[in-house]
VMD Tcl script that draws the C-alpha trace (Angstrom):
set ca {
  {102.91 83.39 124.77}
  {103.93 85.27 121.81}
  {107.16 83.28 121.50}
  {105.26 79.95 120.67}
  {102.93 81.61 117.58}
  {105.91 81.37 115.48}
  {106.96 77.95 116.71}
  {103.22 76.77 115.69}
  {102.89 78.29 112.99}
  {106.06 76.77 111.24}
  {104.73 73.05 112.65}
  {101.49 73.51 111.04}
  {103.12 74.76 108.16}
  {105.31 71.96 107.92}
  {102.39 69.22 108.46}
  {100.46 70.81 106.01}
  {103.02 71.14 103.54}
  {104.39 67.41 103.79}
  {100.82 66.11 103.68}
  {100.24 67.75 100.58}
  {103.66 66.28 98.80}
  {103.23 62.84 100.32}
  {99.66 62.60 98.67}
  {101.12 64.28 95.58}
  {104.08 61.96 95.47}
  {101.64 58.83 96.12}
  {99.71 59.99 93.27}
  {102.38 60.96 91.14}
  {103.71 57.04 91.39}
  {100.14 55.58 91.13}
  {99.48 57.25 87.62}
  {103.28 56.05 86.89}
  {102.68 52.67 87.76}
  {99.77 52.31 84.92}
  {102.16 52.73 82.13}
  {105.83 52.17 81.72}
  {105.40 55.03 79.11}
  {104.07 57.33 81.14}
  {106.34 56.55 84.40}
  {109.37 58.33 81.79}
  {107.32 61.35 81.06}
  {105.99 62.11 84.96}
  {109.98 61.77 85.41}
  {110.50 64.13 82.59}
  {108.11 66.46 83.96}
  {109.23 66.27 87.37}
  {112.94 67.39 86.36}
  {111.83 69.77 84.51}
  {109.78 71.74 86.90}
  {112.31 71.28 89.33}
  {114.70 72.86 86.86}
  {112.57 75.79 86.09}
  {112.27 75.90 90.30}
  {115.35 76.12 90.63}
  {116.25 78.69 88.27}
  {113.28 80.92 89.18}
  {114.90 80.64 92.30}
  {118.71 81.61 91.51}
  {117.23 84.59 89.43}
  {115.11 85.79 92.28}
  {118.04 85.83 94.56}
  {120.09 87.43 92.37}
  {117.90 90.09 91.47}
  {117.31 90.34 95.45}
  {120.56 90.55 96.06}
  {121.51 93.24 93.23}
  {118.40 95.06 94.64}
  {119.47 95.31 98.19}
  {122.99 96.58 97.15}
  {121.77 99.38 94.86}
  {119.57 100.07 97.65}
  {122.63 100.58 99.85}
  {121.44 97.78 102.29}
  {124.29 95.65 103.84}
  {123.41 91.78 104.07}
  {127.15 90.73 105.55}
  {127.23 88.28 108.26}
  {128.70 89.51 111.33}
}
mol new
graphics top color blue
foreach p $ca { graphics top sphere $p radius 0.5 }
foreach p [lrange $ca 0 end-1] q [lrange $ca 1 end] { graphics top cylinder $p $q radius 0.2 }
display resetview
């Protein structure tokens, strides 16, 4: 029993989470579609949040990772 929860969870997870960014996507494209002008700037928008994503997400790892080793964990792969 207990080896399904995390199998269901991650599904239901996963639904909910591509729901959400299909509807966000459809509505991202609507609003484009009203004006050439502002089909650029959703663009614009859009790389730049994925930009600041990403880097939030480099800097978090590497303050993870610098964390763990002053800690004295080890994170090699066997």
């Amino acid at each position: 029993m207990m080896d399904w929860v995390p199998i269901a969870f991650v599904a239901f997870k996963l639904l909910v989470f591509g729901t959400g960014m299909f509807f966000a996507i459809k509505w991202h494209y609507e609003q484009g579609k009203k004006g050439k002008e502002k089909q650029s700037a959703v663009l614009r928008a859009g790389g730049k949040v994925a930009a600041v994503f990403v880097l939030s997400l480099l800097g978090l790892s590497l303050f993870t990772l610098g964390l763990s080793r002053m800690l004295g964990l080890d994170l090699t792969f066997p």
